[in-house]
ROZA-385226 format. One record per residue (C-alpha): x negated, y, z negated; residue in one letter. Coordinates in pm, 1 decimal. Example, Ala and Ser with C-alpha at 12.3 -4.5 7.8 and 13.67 -1.06 7.14 Angstrom:
        c1        c2        c3  resn
   -1230.0    -450.0    -780.0     A
   -1367.0    -106.0    -714.0     S
This chain:
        c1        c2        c3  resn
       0.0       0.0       0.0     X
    -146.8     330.2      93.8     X
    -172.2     622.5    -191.3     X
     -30.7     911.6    -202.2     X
    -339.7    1077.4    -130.1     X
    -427.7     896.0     195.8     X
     -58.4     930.1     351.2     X
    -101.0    1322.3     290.2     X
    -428.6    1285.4     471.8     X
    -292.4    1111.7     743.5     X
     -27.0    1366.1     781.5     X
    -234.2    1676.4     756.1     X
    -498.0    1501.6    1020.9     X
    -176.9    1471.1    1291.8     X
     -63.8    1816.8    1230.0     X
    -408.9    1950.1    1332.3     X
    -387.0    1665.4    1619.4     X
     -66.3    1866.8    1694.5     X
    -171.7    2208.2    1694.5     X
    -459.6    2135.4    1922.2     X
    -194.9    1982.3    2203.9     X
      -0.7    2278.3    2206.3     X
    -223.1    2475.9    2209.4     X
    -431.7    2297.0    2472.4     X
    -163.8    2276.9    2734.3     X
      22.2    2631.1    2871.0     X
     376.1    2604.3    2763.4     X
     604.1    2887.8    2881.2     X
     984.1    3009.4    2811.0     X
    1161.0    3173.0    3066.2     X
    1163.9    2907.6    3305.7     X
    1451.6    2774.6    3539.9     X
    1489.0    2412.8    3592.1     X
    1680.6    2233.4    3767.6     X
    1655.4    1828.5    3824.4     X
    1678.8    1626.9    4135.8     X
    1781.3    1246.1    4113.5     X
    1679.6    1153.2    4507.9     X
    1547.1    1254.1    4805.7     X
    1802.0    1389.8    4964.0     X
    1872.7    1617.5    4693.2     X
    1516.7    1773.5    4704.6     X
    1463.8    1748.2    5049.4     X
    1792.1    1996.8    5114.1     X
    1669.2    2192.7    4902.2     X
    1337.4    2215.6    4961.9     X
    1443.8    2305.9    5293.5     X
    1641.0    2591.1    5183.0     X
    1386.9    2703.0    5007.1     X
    1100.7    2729.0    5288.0     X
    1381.5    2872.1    5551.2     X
    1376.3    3191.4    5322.7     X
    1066.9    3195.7    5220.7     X
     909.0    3582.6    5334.1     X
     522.8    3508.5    5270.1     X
     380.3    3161.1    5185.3     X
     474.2    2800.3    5181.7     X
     261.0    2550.5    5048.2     X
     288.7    2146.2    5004.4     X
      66.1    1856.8    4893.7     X
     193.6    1527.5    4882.0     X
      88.6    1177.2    4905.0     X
     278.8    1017.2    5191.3     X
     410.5    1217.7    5478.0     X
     650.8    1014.6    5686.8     X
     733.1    1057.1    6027.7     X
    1145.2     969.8    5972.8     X
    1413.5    1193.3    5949.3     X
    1302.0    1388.1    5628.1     X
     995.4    1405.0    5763.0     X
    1089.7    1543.9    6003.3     X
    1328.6    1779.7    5833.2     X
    1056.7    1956.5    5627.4     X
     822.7    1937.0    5950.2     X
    1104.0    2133.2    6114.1     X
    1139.0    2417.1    5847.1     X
     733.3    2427.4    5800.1     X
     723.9    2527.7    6188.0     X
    1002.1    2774.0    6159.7     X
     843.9    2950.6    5869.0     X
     539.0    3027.1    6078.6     X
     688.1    3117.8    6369.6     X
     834.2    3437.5    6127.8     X
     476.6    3482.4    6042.2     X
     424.5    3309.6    5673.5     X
     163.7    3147.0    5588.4     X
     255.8    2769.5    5572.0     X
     -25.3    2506.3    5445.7     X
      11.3    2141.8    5381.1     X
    -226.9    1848.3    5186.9     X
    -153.9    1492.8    5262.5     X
    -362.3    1215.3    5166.5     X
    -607.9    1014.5    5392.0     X
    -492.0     656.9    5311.7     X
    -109.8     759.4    5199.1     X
     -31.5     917.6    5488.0     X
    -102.0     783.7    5849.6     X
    -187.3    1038.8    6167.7     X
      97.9    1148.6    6267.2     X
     201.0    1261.8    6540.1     X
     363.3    1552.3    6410.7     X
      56.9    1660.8    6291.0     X
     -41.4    1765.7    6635.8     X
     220.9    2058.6    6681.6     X
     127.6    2225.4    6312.8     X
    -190.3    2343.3    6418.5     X
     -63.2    2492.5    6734.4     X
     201.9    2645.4    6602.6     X
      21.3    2836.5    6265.2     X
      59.3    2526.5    6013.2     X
    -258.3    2451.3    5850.7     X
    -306.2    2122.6    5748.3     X
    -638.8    1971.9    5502.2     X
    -656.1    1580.2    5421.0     X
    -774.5    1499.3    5073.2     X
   -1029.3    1159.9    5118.1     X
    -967.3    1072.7    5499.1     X
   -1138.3     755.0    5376.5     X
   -1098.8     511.6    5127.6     X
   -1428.3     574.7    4967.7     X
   -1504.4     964.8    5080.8     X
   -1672.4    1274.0    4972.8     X
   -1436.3    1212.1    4621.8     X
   -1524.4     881.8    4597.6     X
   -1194.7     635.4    4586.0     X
    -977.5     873.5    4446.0     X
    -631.7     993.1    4632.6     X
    -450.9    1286.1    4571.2     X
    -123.8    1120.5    4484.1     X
      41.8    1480.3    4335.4     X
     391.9    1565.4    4504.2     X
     393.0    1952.5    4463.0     X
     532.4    2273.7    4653.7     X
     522.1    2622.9    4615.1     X
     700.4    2895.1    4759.4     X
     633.3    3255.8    4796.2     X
     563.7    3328.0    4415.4     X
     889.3    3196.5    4319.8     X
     984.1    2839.8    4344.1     X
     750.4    2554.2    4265.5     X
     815.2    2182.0    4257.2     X
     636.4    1867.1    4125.3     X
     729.6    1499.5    4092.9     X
     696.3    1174.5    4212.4     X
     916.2    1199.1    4551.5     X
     719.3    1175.3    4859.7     X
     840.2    1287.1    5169.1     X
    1025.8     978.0    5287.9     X
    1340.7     869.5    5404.5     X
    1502.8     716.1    5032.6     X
    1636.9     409.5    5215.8     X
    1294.9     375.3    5404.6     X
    1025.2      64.1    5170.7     X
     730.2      27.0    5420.3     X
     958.2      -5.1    5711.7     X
    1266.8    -186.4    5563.8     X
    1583.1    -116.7    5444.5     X
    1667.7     -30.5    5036.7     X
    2004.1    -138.1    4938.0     X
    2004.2     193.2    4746.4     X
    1827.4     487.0    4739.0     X
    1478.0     523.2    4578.1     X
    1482.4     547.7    4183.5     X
    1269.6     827.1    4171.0     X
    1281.6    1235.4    4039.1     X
    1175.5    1574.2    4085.8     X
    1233.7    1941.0    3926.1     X
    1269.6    2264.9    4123.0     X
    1108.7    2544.0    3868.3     X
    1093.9    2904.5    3855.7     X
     997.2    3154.0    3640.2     X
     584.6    3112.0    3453.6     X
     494.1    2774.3    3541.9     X
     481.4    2853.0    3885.3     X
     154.2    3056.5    3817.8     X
       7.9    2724.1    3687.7     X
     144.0    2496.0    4023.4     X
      41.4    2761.9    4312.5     X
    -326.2    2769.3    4120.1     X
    -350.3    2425.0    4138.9     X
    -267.7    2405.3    4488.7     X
    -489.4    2665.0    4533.7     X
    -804.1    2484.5    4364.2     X
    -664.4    2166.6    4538.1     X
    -697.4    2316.4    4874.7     X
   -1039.8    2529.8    4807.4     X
   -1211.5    2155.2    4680.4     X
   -1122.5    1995.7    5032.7     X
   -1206.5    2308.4    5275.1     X
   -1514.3    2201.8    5395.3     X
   -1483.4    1958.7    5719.0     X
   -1188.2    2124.9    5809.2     X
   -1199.8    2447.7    6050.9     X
   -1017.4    2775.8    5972.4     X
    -642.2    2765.7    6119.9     X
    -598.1    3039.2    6390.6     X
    -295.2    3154.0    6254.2     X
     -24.8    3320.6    6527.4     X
      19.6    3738.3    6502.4     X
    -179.4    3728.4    6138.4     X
    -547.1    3666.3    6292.6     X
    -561.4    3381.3    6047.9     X
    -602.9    3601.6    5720.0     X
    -493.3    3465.6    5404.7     X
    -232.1    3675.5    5213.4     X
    -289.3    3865.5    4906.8     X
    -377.2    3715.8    4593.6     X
      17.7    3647.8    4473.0     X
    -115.6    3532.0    4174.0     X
    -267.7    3779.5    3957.5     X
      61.9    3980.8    3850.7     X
     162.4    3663.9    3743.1     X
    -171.1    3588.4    3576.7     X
    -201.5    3890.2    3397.8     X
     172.2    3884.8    3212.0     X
      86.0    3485.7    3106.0     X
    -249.4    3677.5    2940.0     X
     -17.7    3954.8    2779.9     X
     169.5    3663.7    2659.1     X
     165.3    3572.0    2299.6     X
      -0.4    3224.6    2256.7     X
      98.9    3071.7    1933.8     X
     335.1    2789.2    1910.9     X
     630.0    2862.4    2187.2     X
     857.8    2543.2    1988.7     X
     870.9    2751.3    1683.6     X
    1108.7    3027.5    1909.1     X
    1370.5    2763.3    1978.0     X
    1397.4    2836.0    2350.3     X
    1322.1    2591.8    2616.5     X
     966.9    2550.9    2745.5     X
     761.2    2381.2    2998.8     X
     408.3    2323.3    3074.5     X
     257.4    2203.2    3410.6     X
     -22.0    1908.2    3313.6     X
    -255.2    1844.2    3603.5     X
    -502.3    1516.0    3572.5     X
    -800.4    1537.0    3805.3     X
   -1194.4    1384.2    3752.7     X
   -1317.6    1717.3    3663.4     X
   -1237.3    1893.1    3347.8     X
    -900.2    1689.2    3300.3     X
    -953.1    1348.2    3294.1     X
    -681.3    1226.0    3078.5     X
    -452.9    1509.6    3033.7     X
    -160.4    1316.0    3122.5     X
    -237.6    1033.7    2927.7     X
    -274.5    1246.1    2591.3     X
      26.8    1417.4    2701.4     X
     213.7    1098.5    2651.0     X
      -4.8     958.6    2343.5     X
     161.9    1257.0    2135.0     X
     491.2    1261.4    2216.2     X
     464.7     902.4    2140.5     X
     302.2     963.9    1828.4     X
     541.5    1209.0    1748.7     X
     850.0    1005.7    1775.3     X
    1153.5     963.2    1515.1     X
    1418.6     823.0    1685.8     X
    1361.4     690.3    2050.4     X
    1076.5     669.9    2356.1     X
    1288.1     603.2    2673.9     X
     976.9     504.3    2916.0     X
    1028.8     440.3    3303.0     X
     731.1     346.6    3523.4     X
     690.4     165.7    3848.8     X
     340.4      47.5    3804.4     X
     298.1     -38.5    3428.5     X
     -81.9    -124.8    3368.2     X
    -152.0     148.3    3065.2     X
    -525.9     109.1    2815.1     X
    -491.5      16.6    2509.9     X
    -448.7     315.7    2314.7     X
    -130.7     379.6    2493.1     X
      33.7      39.4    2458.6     X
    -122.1      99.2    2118.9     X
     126.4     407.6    2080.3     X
     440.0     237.0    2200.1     X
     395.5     -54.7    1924.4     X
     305.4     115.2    1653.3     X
     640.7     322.9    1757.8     X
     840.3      49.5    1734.4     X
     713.0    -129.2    1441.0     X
     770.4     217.1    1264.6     X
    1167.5     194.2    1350.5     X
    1142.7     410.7    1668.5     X
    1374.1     253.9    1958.0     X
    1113.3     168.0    2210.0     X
    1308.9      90.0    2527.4     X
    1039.4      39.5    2899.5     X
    1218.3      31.9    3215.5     X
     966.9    -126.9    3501.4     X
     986.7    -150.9    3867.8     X
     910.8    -470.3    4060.1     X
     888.4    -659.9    4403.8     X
     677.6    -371.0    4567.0     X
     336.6    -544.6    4478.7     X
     342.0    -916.7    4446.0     X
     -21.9    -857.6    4228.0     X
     167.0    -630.6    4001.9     X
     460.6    -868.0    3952.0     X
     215.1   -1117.2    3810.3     X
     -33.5    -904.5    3636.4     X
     240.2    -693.2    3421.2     X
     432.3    -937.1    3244.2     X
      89.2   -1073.3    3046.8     X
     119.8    -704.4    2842.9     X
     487.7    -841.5    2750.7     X
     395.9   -1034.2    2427.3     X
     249.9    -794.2    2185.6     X
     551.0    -497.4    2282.2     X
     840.3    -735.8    2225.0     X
     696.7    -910.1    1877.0     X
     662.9    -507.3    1788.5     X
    1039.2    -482.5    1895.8     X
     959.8    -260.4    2234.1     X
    1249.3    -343.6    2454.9     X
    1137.8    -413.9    2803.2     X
    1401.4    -435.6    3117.6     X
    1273.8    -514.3    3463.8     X
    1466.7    -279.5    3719.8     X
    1521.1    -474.2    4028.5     X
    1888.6    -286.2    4205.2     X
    1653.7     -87.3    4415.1     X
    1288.0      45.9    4446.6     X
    1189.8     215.7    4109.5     X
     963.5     492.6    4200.7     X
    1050.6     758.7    3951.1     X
     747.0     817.6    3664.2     X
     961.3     974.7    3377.8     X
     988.4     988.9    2979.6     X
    1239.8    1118.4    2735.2     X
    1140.9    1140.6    2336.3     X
    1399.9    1237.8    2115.7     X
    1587.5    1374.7    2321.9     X
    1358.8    1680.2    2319.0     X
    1065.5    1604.6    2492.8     X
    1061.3    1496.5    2870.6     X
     818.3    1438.1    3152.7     X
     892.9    1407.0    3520.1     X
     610.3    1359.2    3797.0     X
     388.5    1171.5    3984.6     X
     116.6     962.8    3729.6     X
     192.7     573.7    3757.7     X
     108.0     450.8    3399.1     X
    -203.5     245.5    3529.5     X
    -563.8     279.3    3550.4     X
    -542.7     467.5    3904.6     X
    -316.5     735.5    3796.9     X
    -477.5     762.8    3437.6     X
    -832.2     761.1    3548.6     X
    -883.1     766.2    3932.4     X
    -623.0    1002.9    4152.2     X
    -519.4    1349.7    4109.4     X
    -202.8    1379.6    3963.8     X
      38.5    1612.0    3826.0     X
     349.6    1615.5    3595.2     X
     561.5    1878.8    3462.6     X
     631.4    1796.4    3023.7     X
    1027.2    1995.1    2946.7     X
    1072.3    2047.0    2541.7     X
    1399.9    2138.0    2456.4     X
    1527.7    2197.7    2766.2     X
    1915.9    2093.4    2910.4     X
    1764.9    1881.5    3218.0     X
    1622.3    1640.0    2951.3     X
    1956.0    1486.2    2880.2     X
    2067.1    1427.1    3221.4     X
    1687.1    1268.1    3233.4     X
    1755.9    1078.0    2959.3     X
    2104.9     926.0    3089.8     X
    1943.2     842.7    3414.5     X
    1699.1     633.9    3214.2     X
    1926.1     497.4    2992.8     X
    2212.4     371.5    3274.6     X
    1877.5     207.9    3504.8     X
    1815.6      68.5    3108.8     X
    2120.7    -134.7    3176.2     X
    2161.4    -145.1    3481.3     X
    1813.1    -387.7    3466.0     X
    1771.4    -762.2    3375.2     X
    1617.9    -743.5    3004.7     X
    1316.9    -975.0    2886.4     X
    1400.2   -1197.2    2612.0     X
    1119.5   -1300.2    2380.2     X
    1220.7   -1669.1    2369.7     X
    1245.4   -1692.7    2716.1     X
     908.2   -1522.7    2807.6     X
     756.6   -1719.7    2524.3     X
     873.3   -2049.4    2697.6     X
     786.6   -1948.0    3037.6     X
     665.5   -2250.4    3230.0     X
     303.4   -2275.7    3206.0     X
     164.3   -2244.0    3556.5     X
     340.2   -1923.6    3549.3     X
     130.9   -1816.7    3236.8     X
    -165.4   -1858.2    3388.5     X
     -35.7   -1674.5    3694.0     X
     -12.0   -1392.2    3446.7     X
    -348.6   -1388.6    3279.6     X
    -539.4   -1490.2    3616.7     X
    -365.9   -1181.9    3799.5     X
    -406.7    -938.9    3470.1     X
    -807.0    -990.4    3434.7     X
    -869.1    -969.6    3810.0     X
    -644.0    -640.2    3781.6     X
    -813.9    -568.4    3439.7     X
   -1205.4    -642.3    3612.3     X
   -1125.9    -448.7    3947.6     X
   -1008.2    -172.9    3754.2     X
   -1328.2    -143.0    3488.4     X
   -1540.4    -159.7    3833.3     X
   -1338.8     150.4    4033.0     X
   -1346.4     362.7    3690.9     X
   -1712.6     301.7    3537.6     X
   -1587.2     139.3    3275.2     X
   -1331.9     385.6    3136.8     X
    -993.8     111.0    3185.7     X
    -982.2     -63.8    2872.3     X
């Protein structure tokens, strides 16, 4: 039994923990948000958004299709600088194919920059796998939908749409999106020539970015929870100077937790600290509930399943989703804390790619997030200890043969950082 002493400790050591993650990440109030449950949703919008836009237009994403929403945003992108604003895209080398597309944005004043053409490049194997847009200085966007037709799973047909989600945002955070563009598409300039952009001479605009700039540094910058209002912060991952952003993003809300962690992921491969997080959760009466997406990746199907064990003797409840493709990378925490965007919970997203989420505290969109996850909760077939305890043996060893490869490729493609 611990003293008194030592729980006080232990208390006093996570409120500093605390401090130092609010403080660490840029939460704003003031924001708009608004949340989109499918493609089609964003992709209208999205649209909207780029036919009005009166200066700049920028997108990075990880797969670019050439289908009808491809096609779609291809469409507005050209209009846009046809009226003269500045439109640039980032797609990624191995996520997105040469299209042929592609060849009428150049002509036609859309610049266009590939992160990693190759698989092993000038950034090693890393991908870009962030699903962000920003226009003018107004409306950003980040998530985990790519621009691809929902029904559309490597060429066939989903019964349903994609599982997946993204959030339209105005208002502060969009300083901290458009700058990471902005770094994004500075890193990757070289190998790609200047875009002779139509009636502008191919000058960049203005820098939008420092009004903004300089009223987040008039801003006040103590704890934005203790005003009550809604806030936001935009939480970036790349193998620079945020390594695991994300991933400590998640370890405190986690740690944080009273009630509930409502957990969706399509790729669920986490290190140990953070499966570490979700049992010591549960064991302390949180309601641990994991939602995970199968039959895109045979490997995956095999390999996840071995992590089952020590979450469901901790009382973690774990559903497989299987009605259609789970793509969405979302969390709700007591109904107060919510994250929507693009980082799979596995060693690529945690440790290799560029990615980028968007964490909501306190904000409306959380409980629509949070029914979403709940309804796919039920909507999936749940694993029953018994049963996964009695599995037939060859199948066991399917698991821990296909886990340790997983586990061994992944300690080689990170230096040793996937534990």
């Amino acid at each position: 039994m611990k003293s008194l002493a030592t729980r006080r400790f232990a208390r006093l050591r996570q409120s500093l923990r605390n401090r130092r993650y609010w403080r660490r990440y840029r939460f704003t109030t003031g924001n708009g948000i608004e949340l989109f449950r499918s493609g089609n949703e964003y992709f209208d919008t999205l649209t909207r958004r780029i036919d009005a836009a009166t200066h700049d237009v920028a997108l990075e994403t990880y797969i670019f299709c050439d289908d009808e929403a491809g096609q779609k945003i291809s469409a507005a992108l050209l209009r846009a600088a046809a009226r003269g604003v500045r439109v640039r895209v980032i797609t990624d080398g191995v996520g997105t194919a040469k299209l042929a597309l592609f060849t009428d944005w150049l002509p036609n004043g859309v610049e266009h920059r590939i992160y990693n053409p190759h698989i092993f490049g000038r950034f090693g194997f890393s991908r870009t796998h962030r699903k962000l847009a920003v226009i003018d200085e107004t409306y950003a966007y980040c998530g985990g939908i790519n621009i691809v037709d929902d029904f559309d799973n490597n060429g066939a047909r989903l019964p349903h749409p994609r599982w997946d989600f993204a959030v339209e945002l105005s208002g502060p955070v969009v300083t901290d999106i458009r700058e990471a563009f902005e770094a994004q598409w500075r890193r990757i300039r070289i190998g790609h020539k200047p875009a002779e952009m139509p009636g502008a001479g191919g000058e960049p605009p203005p820098d939008l970015g420092r009004s903004a700039r300089l009223r987040m540094r008039r801003r006040a910058r103590g704890d934005v929870r203790e005003t009550g209002l809604p806030c936001v912060a935009f939480v970036a991952r790349d193998n620079l100077v945020n390594r695991r952003a994300i991933e400590k993003a998640y370890l405190t809300a986690i740690g944080q937790a009273r009630t509930e962690v409502l957990l969706a992921n399509p790729y669920f491969m986490p290190g140990r600290k953070l499966r570490r997080a979700l049992t010591h959760a549960a064991r302390r009466g949180v309601d641990v509930r994991l939602i995970i997406g199968r039959k895109e990746f045979a490997a995956l199907d095999y390999a996840v399943p071995f992590l089952y064990r020590a979450l469901l003797r901790a009382g973690v409840r774990i559903a497989e989703y299987e009605k259609t493709l789970l793509h969405g990378k979302v969390a709700v925490v007591d109904s107060s804390w919510g994250t929507v965007g693009s980082s799979n919970l596995d060693a690529l997203s945690l440790l290799v790619n560029n990615e980028a989420n968007v964490v909501l505290v306190a904000d409306p969109e959380i409980h629509d997030l949070r029914a979403a996850i709940l309804t796919a909760f039920d909507e999936s077939r749940r694993i029953d200890l018994a049963h996964y305890e009695a599995r037939p043996r060859v199948e066991r060893i399917l698991n821990w043969l296909a886990y340790n490869t997983y586990r061994a490729v992944m300690k080689v493609l990170t230096v040793g950082g996937y534990d």
